[in-house]
N, C-alpha and C positions, 0 to 999 in steps of 0.2 A: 274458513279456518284451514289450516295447514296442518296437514297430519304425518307423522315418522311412526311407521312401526316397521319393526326390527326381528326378523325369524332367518334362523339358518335354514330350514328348510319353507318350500314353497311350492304348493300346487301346480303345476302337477310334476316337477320334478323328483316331489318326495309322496308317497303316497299316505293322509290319513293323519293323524294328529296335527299337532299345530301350524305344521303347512298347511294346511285347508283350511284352517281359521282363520290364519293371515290373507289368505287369498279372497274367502268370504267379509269380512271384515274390509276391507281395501275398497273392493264392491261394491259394501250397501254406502260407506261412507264418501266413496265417489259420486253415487247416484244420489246422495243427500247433498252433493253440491259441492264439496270440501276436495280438494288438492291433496291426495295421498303418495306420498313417497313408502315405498319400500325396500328394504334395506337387506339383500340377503348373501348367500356366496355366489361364486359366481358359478353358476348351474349353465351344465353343456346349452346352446340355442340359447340362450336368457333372453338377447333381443329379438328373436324370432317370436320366438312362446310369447313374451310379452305383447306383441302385438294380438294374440289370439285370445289371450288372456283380459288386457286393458280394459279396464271399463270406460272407453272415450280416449282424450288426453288427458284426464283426470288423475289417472295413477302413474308415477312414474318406479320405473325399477331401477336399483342402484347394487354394482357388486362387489363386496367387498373385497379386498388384496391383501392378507396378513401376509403377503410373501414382498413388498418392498414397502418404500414411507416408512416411516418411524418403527410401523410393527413388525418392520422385519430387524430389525436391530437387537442383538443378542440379551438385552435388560430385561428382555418378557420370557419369564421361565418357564410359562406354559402355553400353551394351546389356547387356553382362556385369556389371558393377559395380550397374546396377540390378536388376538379376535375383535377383541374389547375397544384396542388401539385402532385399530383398523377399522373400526365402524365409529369412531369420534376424528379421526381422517376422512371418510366418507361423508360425516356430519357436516363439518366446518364447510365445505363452499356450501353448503343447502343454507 
């Protein structure tokens, strides 16, 4: 099965709530055999850490960019609205 989960923050560049569930979570369901993509900002090293991070080839990481593609375009009045955009542009080639 192919799995997407989606956290702005992420182990270990964010310390403790839901970065660490994402990270754990990615983990078991890697080693359950399943294709994990994750979807977060793009945190300083991303592909460095990810590789220390990986569980195999199993998980991959993806970073988001609400600063060009559609979510940088002045129609998203928030911070959320571009986020949102920018992670359904991330989405579409997966």
């Amino acid at each position: 099965m192919r799995v997407c989960l989606v956290s702005r923050e992420l182990m270990p560049f964010t310390g403790g709530g839901i970065g660490t569930y994402a990270l754990q979570v990615s983990r078991a369901l890697a080693d359950a055999g399943h294709e994990v993509h994750v979807i977060t900002l793009p945190h300083d090293d991303l592909d460095r850490a990810a590789e220390l991070i990986r569980g195999g080839d199993k998980i991959q990481f993806h970073a988001v960019d609400p600063t060009s593609g559609q979510a940088a375009l002045n129609a998203y009045g928030s911070e959320v609205l571009r986020h949102s955009m920018a992670v359904f542009e991330t989405l579409r080639p997966l």
